[in-house]
DSSP file (Angstrom, degrees, kcal/mol; ACC not computed):
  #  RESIDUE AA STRUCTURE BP1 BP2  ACC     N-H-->O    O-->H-N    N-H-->O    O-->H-N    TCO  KAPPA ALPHA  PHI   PSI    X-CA   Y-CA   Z-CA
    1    1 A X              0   0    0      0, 0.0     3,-0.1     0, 0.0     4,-0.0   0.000 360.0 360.0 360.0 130.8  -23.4   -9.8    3.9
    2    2 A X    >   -     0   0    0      1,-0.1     3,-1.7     2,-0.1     2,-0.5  -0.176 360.0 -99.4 -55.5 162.5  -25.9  -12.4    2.9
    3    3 A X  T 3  S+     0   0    0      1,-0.3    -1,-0.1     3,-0.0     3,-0.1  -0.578 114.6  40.1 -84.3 131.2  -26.2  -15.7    4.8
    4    4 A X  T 3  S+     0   0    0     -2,-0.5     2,-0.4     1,-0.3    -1,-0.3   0.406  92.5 115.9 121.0 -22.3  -24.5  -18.3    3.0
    5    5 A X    <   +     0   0    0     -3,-1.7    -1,-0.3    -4,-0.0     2,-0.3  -0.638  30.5 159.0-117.0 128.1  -21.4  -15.8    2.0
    6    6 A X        -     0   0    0     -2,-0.4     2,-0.3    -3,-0.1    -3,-0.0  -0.584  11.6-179.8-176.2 120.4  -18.1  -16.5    3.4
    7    7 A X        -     0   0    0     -2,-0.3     2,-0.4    56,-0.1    58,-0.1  -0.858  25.6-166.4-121.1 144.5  -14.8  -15.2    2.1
    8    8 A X        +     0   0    0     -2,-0.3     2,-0.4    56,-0.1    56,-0.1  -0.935  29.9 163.1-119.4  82.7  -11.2  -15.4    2.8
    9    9 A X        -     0   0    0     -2,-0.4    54,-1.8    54,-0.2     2,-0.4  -0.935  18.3-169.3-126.9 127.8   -9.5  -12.6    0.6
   10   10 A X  E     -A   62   0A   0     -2,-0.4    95,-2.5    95,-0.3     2,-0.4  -0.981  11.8-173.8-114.0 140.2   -5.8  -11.3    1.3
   11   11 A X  E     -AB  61 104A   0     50,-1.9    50,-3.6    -2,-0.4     2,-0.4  -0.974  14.0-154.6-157.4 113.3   -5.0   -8.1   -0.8
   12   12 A X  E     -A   60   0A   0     91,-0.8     2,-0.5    -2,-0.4    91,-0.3  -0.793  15.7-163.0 -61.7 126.2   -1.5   -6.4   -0.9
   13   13 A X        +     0   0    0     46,-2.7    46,-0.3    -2,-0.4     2,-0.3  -0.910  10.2 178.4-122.1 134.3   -1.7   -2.7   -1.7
   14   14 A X  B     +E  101   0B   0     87,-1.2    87,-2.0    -2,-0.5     2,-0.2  -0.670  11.2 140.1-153.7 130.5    1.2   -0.7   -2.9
   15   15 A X  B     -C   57   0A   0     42,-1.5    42,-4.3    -2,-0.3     2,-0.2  -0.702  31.6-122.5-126.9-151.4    1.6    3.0   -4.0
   16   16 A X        -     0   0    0     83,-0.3    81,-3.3    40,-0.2     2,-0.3  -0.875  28.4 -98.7-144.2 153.1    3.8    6.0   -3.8
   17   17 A X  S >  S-     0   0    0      4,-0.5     3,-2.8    79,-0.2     4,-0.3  -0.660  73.2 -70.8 -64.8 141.8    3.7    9.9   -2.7
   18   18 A X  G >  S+     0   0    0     -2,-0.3     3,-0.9     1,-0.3    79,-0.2   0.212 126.1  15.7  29.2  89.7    3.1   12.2   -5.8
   19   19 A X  G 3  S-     0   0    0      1,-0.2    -1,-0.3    -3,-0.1   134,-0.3   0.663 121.6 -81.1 102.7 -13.2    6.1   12.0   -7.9
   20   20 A X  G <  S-     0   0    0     -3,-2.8    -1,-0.2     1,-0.2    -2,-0.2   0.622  74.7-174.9  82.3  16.1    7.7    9.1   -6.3
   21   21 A X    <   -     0   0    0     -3,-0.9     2,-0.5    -4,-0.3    -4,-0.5  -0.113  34.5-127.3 -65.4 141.2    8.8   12.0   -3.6
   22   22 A X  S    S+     0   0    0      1,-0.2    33,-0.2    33,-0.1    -1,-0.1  -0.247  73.2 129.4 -80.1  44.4   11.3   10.3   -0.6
   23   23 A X        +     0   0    0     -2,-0.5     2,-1.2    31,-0.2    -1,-0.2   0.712  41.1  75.5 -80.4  -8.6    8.5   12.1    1.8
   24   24 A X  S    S-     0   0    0     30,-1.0    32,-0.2    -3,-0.2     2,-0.2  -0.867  74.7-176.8-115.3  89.5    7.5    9.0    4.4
   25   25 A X    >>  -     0   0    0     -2,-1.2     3,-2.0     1,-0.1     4,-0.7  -0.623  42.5-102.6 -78.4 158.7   10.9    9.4    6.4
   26   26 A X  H >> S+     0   0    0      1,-0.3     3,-2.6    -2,-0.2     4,-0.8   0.904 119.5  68.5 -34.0 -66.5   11.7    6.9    9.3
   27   27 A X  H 34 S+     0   0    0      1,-0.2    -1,-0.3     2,-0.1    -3,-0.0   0.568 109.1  27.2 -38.4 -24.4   10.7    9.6   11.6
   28   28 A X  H <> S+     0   0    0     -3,-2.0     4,-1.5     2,-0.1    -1,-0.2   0.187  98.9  90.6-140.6  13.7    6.7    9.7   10.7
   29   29 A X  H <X S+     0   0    0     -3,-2.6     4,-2.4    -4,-0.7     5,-0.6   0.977  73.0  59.9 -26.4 -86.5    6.1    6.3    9.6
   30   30 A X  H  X S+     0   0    0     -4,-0.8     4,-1.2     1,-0.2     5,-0.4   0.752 113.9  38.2 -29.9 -54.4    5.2    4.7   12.2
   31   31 A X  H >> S+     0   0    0      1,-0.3     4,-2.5     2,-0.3     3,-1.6   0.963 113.0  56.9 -91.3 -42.4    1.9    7.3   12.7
   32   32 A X  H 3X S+     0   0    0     -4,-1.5     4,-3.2     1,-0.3    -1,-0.3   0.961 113.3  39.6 -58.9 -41.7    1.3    7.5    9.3
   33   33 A X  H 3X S+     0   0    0     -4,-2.4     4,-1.5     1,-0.2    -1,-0.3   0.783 110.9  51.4 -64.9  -7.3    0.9    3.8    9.2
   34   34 A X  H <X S+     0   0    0     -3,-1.6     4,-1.4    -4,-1.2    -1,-0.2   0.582 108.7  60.6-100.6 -14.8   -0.8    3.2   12.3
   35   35 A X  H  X S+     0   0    0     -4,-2.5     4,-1.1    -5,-0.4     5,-0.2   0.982 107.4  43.6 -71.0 -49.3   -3.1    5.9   10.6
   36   36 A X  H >X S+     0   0    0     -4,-3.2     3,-2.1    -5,-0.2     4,-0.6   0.937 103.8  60.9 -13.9 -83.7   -3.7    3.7    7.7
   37   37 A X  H >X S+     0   0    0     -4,-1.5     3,-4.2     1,-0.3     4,-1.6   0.883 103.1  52.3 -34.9 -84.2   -4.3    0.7    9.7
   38   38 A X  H 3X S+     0   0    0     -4,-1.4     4,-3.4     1,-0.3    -1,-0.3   0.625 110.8  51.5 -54.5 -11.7   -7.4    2.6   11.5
   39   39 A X  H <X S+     0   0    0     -3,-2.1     4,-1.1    -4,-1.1    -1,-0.3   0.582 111.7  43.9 -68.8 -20.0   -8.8    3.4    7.9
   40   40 A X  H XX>S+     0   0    0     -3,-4.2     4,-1.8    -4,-0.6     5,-1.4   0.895 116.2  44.8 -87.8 -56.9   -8.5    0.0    6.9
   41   41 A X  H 3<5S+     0   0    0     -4,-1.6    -2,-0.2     1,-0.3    -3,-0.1   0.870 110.8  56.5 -52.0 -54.0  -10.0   -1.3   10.2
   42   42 A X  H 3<5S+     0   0    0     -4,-3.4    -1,-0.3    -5,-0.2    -2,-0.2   0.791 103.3  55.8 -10.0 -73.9  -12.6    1.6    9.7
   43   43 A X  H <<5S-     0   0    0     -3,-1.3    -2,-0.3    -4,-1.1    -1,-0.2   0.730 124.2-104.7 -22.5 -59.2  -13.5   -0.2    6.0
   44   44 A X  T  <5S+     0   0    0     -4,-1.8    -3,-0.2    -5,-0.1    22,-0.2   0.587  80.9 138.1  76.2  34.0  -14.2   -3.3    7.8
   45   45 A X      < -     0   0    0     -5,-1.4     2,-0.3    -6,-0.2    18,-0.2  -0.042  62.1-117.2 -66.4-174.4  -10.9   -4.7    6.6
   46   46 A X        -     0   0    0     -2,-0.1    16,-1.5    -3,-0.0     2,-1.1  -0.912  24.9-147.7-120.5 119.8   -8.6   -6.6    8.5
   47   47 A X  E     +D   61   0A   0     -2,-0.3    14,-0.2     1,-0.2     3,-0.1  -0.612  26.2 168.6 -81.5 104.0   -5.1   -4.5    8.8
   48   48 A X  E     -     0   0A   0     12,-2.2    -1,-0.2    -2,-1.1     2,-0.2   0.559  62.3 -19.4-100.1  15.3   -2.8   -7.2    8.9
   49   49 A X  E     -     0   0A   0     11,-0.1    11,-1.7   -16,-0.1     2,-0.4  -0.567  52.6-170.1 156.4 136.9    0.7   -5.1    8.4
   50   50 A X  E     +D   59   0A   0      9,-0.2     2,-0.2    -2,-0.2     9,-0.2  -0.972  33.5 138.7-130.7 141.5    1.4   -1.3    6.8
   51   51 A X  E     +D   58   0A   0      7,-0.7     7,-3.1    -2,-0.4     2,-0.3  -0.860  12.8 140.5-174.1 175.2    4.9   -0.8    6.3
   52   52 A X  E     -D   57   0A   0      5,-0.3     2,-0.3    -2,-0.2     5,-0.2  -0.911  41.2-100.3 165.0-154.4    7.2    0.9    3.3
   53   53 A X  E >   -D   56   0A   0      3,-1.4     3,-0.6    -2,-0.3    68,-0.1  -0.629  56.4 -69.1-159.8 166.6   10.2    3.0    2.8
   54   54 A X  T 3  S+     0   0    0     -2,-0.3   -30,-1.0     1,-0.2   -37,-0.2   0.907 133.2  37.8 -41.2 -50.1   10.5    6.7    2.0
   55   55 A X  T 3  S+     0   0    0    -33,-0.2     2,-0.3   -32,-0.1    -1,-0.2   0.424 124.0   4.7-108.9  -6.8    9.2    6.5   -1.4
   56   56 A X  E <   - D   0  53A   0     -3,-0.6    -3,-1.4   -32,-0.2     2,-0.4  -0.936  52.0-146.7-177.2 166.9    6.1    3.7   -1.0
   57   57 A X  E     -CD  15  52A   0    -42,-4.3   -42,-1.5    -2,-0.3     2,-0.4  -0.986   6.4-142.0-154.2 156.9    4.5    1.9    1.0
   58   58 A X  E     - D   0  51A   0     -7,-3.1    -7,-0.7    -2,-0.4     2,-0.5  -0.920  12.0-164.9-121.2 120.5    2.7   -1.6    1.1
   59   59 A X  E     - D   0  50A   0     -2,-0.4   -46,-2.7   -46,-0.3     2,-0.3  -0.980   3.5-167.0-120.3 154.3   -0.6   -2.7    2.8
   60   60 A X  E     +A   12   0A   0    -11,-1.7   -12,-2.2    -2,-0.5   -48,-0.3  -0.904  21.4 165.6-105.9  96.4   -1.8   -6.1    3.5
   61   61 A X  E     -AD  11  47A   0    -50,-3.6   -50,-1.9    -2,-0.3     2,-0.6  -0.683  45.9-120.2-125.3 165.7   -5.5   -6.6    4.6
   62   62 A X  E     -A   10   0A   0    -16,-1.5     2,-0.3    -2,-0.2   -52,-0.2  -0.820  48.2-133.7-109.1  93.8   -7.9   -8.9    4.9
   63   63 A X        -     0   0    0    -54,-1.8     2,-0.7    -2,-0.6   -54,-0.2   0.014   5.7-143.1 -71.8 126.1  -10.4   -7.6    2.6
   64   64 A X    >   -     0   0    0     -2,-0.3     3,-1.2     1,-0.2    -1,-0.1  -0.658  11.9-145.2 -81.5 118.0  -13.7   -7.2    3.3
   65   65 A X  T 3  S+     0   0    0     -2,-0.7    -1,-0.2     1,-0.3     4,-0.1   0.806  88.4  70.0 -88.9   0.7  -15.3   -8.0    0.4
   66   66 A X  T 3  S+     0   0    0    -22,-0.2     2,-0.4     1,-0.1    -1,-0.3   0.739  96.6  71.6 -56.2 -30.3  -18.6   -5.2    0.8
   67   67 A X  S <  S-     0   0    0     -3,-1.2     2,-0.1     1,-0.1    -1,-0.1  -0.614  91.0-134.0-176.9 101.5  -15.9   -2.7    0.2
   68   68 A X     >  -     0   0    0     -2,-0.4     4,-2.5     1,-0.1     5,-0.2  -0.528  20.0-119.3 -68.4 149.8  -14.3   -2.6   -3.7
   69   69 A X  H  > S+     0   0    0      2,-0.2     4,-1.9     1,-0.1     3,-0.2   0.963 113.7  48.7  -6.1 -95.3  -10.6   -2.5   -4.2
   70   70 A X  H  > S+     0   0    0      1,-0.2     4,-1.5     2,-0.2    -1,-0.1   0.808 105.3  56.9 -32.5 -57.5  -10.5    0.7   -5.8
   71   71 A X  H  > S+     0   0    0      2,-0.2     4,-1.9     1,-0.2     3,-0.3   0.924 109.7  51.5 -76.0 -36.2  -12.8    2.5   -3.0
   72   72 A X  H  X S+     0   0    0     -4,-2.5     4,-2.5     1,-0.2     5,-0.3   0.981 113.6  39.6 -64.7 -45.5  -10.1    1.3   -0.2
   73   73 A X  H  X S+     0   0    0     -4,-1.9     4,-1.9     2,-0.2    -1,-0.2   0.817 116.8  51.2 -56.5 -36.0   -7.3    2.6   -1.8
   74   74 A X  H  X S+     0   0    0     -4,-1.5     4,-0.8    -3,-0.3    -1,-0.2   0.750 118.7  40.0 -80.9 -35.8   -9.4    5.8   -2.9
   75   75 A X  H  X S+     0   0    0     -4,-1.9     4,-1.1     3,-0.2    -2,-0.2   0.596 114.0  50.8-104.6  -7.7  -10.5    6.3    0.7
   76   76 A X  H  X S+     0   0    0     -4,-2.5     4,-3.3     2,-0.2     5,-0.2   0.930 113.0  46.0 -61.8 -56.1   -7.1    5.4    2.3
   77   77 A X  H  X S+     0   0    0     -4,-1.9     4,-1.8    -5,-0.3    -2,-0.2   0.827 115.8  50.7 -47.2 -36.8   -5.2    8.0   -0.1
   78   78 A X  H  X S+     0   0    0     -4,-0.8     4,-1.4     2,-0.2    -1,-0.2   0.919 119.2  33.4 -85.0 -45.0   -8.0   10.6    0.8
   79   79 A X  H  X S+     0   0    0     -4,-1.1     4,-1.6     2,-0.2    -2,-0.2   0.783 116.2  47.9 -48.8 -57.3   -7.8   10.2    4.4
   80   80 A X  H >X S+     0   0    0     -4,-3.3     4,-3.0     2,-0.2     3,-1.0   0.996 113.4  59.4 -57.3 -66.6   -4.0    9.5    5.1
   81   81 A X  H >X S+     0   0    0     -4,-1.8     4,-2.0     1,-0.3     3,-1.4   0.829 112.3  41.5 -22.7 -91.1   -3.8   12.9    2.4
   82   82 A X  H 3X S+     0   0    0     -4,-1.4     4,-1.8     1,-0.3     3,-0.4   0.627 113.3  45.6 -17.4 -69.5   -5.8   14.7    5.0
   83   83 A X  H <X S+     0   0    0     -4,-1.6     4,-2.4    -3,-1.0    -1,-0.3   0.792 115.6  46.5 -85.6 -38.1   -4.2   13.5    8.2
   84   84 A X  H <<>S+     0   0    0     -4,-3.0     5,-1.1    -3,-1.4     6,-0.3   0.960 115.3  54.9 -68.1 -33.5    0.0   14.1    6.7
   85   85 A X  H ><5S+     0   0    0     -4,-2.0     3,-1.6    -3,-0.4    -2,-0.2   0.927 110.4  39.3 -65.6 -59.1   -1.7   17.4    5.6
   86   86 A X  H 3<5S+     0   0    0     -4,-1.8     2,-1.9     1,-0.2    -2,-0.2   0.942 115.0  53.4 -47.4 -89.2   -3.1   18.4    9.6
   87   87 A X  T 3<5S-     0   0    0     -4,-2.4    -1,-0.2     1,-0.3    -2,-0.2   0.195 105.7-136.2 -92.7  22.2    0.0   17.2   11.2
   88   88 A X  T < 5 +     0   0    0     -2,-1.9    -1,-0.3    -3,-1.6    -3,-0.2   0.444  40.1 165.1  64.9  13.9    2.1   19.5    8.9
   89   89 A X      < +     0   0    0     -5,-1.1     2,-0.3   -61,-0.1    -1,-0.2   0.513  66.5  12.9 -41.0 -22.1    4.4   16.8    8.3
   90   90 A X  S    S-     0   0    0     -6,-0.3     2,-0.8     2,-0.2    -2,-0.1  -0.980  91.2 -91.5-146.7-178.1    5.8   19.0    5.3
   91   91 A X  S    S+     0   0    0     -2,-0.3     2,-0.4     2,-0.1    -2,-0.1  -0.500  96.9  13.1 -74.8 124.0    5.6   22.2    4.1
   92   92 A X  S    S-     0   0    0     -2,-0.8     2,-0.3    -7,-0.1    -2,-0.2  -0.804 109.1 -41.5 124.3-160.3    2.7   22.4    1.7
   93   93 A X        -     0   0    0     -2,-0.4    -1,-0.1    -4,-0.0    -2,-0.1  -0.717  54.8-109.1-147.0 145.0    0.4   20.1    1.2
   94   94 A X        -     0   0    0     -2,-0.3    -9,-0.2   -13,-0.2   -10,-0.1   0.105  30.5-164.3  29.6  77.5    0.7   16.3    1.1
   95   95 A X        -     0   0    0    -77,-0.1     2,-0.3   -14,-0.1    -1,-0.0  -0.381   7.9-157.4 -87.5 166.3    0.1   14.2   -2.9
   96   96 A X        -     0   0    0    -79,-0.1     2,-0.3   -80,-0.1   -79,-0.2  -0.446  30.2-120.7 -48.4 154.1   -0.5   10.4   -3.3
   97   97 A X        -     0   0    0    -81,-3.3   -81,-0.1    -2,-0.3   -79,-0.1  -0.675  32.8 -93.6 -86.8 168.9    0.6    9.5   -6.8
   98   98 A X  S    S+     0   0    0     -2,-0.3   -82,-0.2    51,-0.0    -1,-0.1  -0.496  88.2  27.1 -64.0 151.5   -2.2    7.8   -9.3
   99   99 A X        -     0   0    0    -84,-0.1   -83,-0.3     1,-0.1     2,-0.2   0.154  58.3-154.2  99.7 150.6   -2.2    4.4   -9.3
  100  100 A X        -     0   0    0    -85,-0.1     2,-0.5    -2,-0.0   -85,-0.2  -0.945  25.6-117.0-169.4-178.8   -1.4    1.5   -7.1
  101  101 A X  B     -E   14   0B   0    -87,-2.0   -87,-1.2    -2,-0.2     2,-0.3  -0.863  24.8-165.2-114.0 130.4   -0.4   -1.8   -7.4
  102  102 A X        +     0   0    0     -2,-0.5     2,-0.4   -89,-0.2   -89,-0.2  -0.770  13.9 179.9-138.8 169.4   -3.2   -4.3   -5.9
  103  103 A X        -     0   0    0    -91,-0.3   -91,-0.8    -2,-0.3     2,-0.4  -0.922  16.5-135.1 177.0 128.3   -1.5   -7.9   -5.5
  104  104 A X  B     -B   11   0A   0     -2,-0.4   -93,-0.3   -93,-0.2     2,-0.1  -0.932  15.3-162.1-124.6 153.7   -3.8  -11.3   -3.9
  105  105 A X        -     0   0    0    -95,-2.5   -95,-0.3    -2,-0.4     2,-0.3  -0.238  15.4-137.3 -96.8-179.5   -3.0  -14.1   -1.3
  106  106 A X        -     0   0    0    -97,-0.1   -97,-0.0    -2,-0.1   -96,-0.0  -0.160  46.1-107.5 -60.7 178.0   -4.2  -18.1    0.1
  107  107 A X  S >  S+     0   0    0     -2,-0.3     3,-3.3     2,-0.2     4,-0.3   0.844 119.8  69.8 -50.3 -83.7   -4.2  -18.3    3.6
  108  108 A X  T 3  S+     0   0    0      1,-0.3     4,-0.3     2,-0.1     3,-0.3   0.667 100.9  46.3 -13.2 -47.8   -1.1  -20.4    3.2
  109  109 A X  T 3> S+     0   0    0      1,-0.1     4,-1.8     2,-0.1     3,-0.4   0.596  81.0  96.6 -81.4  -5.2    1.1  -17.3    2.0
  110  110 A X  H <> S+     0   0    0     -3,-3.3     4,-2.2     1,-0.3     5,-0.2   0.811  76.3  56.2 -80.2 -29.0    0.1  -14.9    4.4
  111  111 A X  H  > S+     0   0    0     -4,-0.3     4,-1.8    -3,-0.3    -1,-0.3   0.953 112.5  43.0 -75.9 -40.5    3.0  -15.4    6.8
  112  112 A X  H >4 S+     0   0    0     -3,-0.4     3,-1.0    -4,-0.3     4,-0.4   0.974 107.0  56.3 -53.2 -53.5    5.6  -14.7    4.0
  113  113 A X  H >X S+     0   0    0     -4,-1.8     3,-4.2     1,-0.3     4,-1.8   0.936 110.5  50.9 -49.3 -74.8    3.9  -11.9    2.6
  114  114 A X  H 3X S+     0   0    0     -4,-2.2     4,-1.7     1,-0.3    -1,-0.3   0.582 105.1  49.7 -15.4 -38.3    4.1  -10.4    6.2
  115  115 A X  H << S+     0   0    0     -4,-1.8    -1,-0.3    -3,-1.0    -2,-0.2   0.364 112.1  55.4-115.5  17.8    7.7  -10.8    7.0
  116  116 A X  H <4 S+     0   0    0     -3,-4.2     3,-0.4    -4,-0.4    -2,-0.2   0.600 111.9  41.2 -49.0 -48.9    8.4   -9.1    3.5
  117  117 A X  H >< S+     0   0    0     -4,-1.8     3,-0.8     1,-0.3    -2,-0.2   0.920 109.9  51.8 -73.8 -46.3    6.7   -6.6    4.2
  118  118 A X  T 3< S+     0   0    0     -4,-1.7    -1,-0.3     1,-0.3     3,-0.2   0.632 110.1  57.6 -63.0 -19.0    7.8   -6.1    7.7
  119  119 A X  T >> S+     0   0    0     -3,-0.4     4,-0.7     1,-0.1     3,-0.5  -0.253  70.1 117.2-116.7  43.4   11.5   -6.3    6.3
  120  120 A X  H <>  +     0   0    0     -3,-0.8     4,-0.8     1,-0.2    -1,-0.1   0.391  68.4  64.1 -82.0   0.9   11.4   -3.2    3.5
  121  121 A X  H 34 S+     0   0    0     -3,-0.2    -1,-0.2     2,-0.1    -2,-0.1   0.680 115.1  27.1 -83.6 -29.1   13.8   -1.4    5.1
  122  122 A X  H <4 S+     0   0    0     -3,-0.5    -2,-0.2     2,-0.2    -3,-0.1   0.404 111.9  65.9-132.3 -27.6   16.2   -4.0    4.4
  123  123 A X  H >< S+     0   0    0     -4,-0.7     3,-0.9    -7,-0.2     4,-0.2   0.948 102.5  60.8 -54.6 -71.3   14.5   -5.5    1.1
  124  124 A X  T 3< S+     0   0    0     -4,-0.8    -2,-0.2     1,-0.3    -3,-0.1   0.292  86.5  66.0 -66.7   5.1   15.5   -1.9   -0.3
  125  125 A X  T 3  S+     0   0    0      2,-0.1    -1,-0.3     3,-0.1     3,-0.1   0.629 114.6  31.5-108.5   0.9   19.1   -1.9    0.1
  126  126 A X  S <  S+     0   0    0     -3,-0.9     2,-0.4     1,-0.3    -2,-0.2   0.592 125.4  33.4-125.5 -14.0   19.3   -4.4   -2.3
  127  127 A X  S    S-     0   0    0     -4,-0.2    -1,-0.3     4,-0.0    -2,-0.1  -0.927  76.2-133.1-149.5 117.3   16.4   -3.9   -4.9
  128  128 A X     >  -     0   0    0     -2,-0.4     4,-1.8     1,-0.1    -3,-0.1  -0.039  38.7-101.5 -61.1 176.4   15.0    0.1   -5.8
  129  129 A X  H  > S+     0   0    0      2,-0.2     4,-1.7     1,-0.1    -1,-0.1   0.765 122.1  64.8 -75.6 -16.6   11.0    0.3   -5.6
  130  130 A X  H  > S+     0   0    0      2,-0.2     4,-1.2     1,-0.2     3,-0.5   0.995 109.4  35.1 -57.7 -70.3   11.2    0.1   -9.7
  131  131 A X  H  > S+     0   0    0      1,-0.3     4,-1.7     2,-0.2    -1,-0.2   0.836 115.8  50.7 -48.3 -36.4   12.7   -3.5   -9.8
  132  132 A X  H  X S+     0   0    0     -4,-1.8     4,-2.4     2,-0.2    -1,-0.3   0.933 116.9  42.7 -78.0 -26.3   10.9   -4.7   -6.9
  133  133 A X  H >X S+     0   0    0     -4,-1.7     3,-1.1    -3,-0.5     4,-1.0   0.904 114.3  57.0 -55.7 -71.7    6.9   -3.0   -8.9
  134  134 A X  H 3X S+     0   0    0     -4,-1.2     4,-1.6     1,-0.2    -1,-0.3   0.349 103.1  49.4 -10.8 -49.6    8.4   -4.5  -11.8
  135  135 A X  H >X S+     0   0    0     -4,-1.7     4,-1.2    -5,-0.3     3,-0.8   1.000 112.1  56.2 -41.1 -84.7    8.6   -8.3  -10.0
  136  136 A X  H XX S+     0   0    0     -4,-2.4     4,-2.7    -3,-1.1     3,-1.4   0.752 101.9  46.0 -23.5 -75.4    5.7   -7.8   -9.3
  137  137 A X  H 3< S+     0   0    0     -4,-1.0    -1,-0.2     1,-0.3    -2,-0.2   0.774 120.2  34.9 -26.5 -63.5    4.3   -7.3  -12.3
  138  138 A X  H << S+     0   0    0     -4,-1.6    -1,-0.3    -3,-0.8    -2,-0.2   0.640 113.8  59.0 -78.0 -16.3    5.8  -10.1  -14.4
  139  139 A X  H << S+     0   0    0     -3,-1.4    -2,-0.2    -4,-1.2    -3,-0.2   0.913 116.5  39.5 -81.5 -27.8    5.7  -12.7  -11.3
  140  140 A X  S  < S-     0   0    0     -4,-2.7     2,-0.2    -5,-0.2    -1,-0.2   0.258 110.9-119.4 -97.5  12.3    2.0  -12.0  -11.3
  141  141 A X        +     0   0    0     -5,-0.2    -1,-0.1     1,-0.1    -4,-0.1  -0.130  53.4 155.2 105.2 -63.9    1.0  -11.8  -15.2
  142  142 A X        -     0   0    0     -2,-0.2     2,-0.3     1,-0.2    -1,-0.1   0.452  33.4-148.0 -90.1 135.7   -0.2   -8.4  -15.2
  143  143 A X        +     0   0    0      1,-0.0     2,-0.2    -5,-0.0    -1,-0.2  -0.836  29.1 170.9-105.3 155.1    0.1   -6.7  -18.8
  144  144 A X        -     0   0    0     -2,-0.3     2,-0.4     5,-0.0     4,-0.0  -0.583  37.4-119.4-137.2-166.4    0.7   -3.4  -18.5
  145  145 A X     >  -     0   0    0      1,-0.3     4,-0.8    -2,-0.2    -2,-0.0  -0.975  19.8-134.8-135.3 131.2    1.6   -0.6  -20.6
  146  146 A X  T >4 S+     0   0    0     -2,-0.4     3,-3.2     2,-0.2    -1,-0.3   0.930 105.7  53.1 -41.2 -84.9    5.2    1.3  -19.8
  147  147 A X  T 34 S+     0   0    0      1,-0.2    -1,-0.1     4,-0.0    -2,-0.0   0.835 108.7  52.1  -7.5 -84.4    3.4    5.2  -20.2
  148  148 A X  T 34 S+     0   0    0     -4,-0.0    -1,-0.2     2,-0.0    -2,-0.2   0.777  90.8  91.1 -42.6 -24.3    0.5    4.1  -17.5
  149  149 A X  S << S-     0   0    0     -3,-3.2     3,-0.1    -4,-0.8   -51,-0.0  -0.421  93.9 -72.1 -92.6 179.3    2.8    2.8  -14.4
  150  150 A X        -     0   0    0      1,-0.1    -1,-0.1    -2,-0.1   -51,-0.1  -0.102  53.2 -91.6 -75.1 169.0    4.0    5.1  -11.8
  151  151 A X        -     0   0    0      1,-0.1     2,-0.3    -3,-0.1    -1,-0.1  -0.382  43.8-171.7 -70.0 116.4    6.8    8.1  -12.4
  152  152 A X        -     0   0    0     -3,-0.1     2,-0.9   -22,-0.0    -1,-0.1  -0.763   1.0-173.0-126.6  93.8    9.8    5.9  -11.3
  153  153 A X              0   0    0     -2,-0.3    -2,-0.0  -134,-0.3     0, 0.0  -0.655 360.0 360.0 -78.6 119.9   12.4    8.9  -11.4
  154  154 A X              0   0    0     -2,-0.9    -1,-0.2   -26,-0.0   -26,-0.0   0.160 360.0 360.0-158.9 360.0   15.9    6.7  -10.8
C-alpha cells in the first residue's frame, strides 16, 4: 500500500454448494470454516466470523483492499473446493455454485452483522436462504435479474 492510504472496509460474503446442495452439515462446519478463515487471513483480510447452515454460508472480513472482491471469493471457493475434496467429506467431488452475494459495512455495524451471522442456525428456522438473499437484495438496492441469481430449489 502507498503511504497516505488507509481504509476501513467490512465485506459480507455469501454463497452456496453447487445446486444449493444441504452438503455443509453441523458435523464438518466447524473445519470447513476455520478453513476459510485461514484463506481469508492468507489474502491479508481480516476473518472476522464464517458461519452458515447446510445450504450457505456467510463471511465477514475486513477487506484488504490490494485484494479484489471477486479474486477472494474466487480463491476461497477454489481452495475450500480443494480442501472438502482431500478430506473426503462426500463421495465425489465437492461444487461451489456461481455466484455470491458481496454485501458492505461502517465500523458502527459490525457488531450486528456478527451476532447475525453467528445466530444462522437459529435465523433459519424462521426465514429459508431464498427470503433471507432476497432481503438482501432489496434492503440493499441491488437490481438484479431473476434468471442470473442462484438455483434456489424450495
Amino acid at each position: 500500500m502507498k503511504p497516505g492510504t488507509f481504509t476501513q472496509l467490512y465485506i459480507q460474503l455469501v454463497f452456496s454448494p453447487k445446486n444449493r446442495e444441504r452438503l455443509l452439515v453441523e458435523k464438518i462446519r466447524p473445519r470447513i470454516f476455520e478453513y476459510m478463515s485461514g484463506i481469508i487471513t492468507n489474502l491479508g483480510h481480516k476473518s472476522i466470523i464464517i458461519n452458515g447452515v447446510a445450504d450457505h454460508v456467510h463471511l465477514f472480513l475486513g477487506l484488504n483492499p490490494k485484494i479484489s472482491i471477486s479474486e477472494t471469493v474466487k480463491e476461497v471457493k477454489r481452495s475450500s473446493t480443494i480442501f472438502i475434496t482431500n478430506q473426503k467429506f462426500f463421495p465425489g467431488k465437492f461444487e461451489w455454485q456461481e455466484g455470491y452475494g458481496g454485501f458492505s459495512y461502517g465500523r458502527s455495524q459490525i457488531e450486528r452483522v456478527y451476532e447475525y451471522i453467528k445466530n444462522q442456525e437459529r435465523h433459519h428456522q424462521k426465514q429459508t436462504f431464498k427470503m433471507e438473499y432476497m432481503e438482501f437484495l432489496n434492503k440493499y438496492e441491488i437490481d438484479f435479474e431473476e434468471q442470473y441469481l442462484f438455483e434456489f430449489f424450495e
